[in-house]
N, C-alpha and C positions, 0 to 999 in steps of 0.2 A: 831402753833408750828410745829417743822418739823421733820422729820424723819432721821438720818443722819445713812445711813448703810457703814461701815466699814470693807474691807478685808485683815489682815493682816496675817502673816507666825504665824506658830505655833512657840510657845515657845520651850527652848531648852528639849531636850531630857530627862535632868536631873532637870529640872524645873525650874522656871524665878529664875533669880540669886538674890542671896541678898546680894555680894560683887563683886567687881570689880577690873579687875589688876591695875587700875590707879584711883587717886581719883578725877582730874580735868581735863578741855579740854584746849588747848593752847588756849589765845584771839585772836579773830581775829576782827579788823578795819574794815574790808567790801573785797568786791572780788576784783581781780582783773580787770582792767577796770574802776573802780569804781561805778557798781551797789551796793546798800547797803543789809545788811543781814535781813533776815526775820525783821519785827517790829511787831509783834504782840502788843496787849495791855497789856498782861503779859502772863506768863508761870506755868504751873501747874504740872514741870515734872522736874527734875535733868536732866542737860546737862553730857552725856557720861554715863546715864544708856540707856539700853534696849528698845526701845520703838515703833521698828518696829514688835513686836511680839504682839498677842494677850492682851498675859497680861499688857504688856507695855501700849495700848490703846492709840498712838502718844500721849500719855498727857492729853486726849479731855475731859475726861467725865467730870471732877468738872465744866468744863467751860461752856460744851453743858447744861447739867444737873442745872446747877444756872441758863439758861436761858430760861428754859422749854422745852428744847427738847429734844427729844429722840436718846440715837446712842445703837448702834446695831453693837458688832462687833464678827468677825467671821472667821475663817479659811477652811471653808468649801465650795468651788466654783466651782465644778464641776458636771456639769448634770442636767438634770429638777427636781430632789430629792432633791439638796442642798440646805443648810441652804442663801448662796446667792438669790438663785431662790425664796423660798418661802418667804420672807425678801423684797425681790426687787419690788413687785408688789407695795408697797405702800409709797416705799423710796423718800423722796425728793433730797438727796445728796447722792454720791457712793463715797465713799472714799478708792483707791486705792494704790498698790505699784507697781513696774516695776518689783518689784521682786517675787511677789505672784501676778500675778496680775489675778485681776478680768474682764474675757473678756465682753466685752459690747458690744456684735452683734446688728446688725440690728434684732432680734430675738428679741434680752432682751430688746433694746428699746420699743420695739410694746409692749410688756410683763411691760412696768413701764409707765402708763401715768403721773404721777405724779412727775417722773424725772425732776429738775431742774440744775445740777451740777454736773458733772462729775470730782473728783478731783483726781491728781497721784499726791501720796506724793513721790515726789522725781521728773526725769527727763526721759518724753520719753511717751506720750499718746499714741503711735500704737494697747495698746490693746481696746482702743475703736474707734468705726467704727465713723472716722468724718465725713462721709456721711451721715449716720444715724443720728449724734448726731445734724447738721446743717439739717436736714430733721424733728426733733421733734424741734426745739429750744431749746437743751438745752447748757448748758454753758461746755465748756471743760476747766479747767484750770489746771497747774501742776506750780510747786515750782522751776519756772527754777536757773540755776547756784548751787542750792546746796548742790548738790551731783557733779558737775564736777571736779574737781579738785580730788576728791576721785579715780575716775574713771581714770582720766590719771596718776594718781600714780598706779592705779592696772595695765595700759596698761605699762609702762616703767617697772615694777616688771617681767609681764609676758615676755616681749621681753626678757630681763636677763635670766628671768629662763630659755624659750624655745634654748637660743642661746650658756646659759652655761652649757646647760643639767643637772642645777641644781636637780629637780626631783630627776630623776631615778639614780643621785649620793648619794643623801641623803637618799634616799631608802635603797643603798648598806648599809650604816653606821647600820640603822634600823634592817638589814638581820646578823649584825653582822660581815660584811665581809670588806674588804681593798682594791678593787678590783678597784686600782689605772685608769688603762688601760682603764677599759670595760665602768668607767665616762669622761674620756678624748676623749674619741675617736669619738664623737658627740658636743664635748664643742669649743666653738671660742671667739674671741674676738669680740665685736662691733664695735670698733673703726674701722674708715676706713667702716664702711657698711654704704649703702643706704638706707635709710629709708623714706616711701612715710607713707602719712597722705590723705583715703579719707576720705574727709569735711575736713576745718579746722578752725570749733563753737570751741565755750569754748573749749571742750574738744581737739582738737584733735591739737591747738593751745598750751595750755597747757602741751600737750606732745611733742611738739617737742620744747618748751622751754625748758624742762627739760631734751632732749637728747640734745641738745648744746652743754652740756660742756663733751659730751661723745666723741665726735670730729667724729660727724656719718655726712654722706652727708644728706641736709635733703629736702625734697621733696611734693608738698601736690597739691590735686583737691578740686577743691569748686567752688560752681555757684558762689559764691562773693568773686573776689579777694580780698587777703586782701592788706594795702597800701605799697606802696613802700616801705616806710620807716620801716615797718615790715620785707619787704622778704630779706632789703640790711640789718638790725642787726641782724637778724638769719642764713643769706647766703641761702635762703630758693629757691629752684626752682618751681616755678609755672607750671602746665601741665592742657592741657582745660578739660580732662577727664581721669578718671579712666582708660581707656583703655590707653594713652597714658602714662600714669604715671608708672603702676607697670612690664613692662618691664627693665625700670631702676633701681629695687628697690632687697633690699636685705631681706627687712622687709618691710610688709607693714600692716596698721593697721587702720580699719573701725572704722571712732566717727560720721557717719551719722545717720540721723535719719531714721526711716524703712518708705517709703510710693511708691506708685507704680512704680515713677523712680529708686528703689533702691533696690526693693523687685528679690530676684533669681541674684543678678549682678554679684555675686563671682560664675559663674557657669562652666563645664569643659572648655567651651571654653576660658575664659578670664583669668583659673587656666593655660590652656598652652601657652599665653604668657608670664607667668612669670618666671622668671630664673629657671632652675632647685636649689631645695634647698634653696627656698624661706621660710621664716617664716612668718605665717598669722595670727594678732590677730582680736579678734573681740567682743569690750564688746561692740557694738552699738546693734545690733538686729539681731538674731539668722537667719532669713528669709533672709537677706540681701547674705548669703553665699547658697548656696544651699547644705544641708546634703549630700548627697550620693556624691555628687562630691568631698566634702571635704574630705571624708573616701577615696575615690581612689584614691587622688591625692599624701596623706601621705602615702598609699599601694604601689604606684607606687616609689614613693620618688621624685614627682613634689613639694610635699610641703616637707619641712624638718620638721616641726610645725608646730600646732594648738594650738592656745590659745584661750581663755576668759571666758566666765563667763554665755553667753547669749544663752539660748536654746529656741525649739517652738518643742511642746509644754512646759510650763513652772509647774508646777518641772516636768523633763524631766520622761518618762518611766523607768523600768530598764534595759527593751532591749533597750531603745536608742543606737546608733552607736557609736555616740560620748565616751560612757562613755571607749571602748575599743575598738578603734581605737588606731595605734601605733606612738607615740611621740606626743603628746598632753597634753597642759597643764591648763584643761579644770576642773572649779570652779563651785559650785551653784553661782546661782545669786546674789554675795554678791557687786561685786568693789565702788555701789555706796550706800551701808547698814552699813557703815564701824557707830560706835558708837557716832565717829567726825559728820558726813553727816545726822545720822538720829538726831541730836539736832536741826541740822538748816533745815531740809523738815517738823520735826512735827511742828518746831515756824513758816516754811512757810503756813502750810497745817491751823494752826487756824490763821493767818495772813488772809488768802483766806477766809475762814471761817466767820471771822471777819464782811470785807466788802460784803460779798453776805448777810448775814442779816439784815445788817443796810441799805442795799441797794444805799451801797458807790461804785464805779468805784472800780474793782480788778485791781492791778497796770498789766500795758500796758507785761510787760515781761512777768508776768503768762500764759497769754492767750493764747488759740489755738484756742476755738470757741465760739463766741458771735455774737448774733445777728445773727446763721443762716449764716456764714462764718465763714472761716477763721479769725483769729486776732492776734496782739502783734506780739510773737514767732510766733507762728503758720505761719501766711502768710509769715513771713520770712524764715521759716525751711519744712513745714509740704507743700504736695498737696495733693488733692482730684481728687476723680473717674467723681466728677460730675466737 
């Protein structure tokens, strides 16, 4: 029987809810594209409660627990002390979130021989080392698609916000005041802006389908164009790199994944090709932008905004930068924990679960590493050092 350790976000402040603003989730058919939604064998949890927190327990335990196994779950993951570290030497499975997540160094590998499965409930493996992980064998899988849609609706929210100085006008109301002026005088329209898309996976596809009908010019990099017949129904301009892209761009907005091509690329230099009073979102990966440049570039007023969600380290400090830096419209890591996203990552996460004990194939999209490479997603989105 196996070990399954667990790291998820602490419950809320005021304790796991025991009512909710809405009683049901919208149905949904399957994703866009046509990949279908998680299929587990069945569910042990309400769709649209709570279940990326502790308490919640993605739903696992009556299912791990009727099959003899052990889970072990925990909010505690930082330092050789933590209930992770001591936990992890005898784990068979890590079951993680992108949004608390549990870093898997080449450290903690050496530290878990018994490691078989590495799983992110939700979308985005960079916090474990896939060096390491195709250096022990062990399996990296994650719940691709879904959570993305979530995430290009938090990215179109945040470009709004940042561009109608939503914020710090809603703040005046808060402050009690009317202070018509001092909100208008950083608020613009979208229409008529440029907006550039680097990658354009699920996510960042999904977001400029839904600025379309904003009538914004739309613009995107990706090693894999996408087809024709995509870029002439969106009116979409294609550009071979990043660098060439966000000089034209009014907005632009990171849905890549974080690995060595991508890691530091938002850095000063490529912040001063972009237009003065550029808005930059970024729920892809925190490391993709370079901290300190981002703070100088909204000081100087090369950036107009900062957006997203994605910090490093993850929950950020309270000195971090970011949290007060000026005009920034920067969230915990929630855009893909929305209550909609964690139904379908926990039914994907015992879906994955499912086929690794019965010692069934985990469907080809899951995958980042199997068998000691790359696989599925992975070889398609993800590179390696080696």
């Amino acid at each position: 029987m196996a070990k399954v350790l667990c790291v998820l976000y602490d419950d809320p402040v005021n304790g796991y809810p025991s009512t909710y603003a809405r009683n049901d989730l919208p149905h949904l058919d399957g994703y866009p594209g046509g990949q279908t939604l998680p299929a587990p064998s069945a569910v042990d949890f309400t769709p649209g409660h709570l279940l990326g927190s502790v308490s919640g327990e993605l739903g696992l335990r009556r299912y791990l627990e009727s099959q003899g196994h052990t889970l072990v779950v925990t909010s505690d993951k930082e330092g050789p002390g933590s209930a992770f570290d001591r936990e992890l030497a005898d784990a068979d499975v890590v079951i993680s979130q992108p949004f608390w997540p549990a870093y898997l160094t080449k450290e903690r590998f050496a530290r878990a021989p018994k490691l078989k499965l590495a799983l992110t409930a939700g979308i985005g493996s960079d916090h474990v080392d896939l060096d390491a992980a195709i250096e022990h064998g062990v399996t990296v899988a994650e719940v691709t698609y879904c959570n993305s849609i979530s995430v290009a609706e938090h990215v179109v929210m945040s470009i709004l916000n940042l561009v109608r100085n939503f914020v710090p006008s809603h703040q005046i109301v808060l402050d009690g005041g009317w202070n018509i002026a001092d909100a208008v005088a950083r608020s613009y329209d979208v229409e008529g802006m440029h907006v550039g898309t680097v990658a354009a996976g699920r996510i960042g596809l999904a977001v400029l389908k839904r600025l379309a009908p904003f009538d914004m010019h739309l613009h995107y990099t990706d090693r894999h164009r996408l087809p024709e017949s995509v870029e002439r129904e969106l009116g979409l301009t294609f550009h071979e790199t990043t660098a060439d892209m966000v000089p034209h761009c009014d907005v632009v907005t990171i849905n890549a994944p974080l690995h060595p091509e991508t890691e530091g690329l938002f850095d000063d230099d490529l912040i001063a090709t972009m237009k003065r009073g550029t808005y930059l979102i970024n729920t892809a990966r925190a490391r993709i932008a370079d901290r300190d440049a981002v703070v100088r570039a909204l000081e100087s007023g090369q950036l107009a905004g900062y957006a997203g969600d994605v910090w490093f380290p993850q929950p950020a400090p309270a000195d971090h930068p970011w949290r007060t830096m000026p005009h920034h419209g920067m969230t915990p890591h929630i855009s893909g924990s929305s209550l909609s996203a964690q139904a379908r990552y926990a039914a994907g996460t015992r879906e994955i679960l499912e086929s690794f004990f019965a010692g069934t194939p985990i469907r080809d999209e899951y995958l980042i590493v199997e068998a000691g490479k790359l696989a599925g997603t992975g070889a398609h989105s993800y590179s390696t050092n080696s």
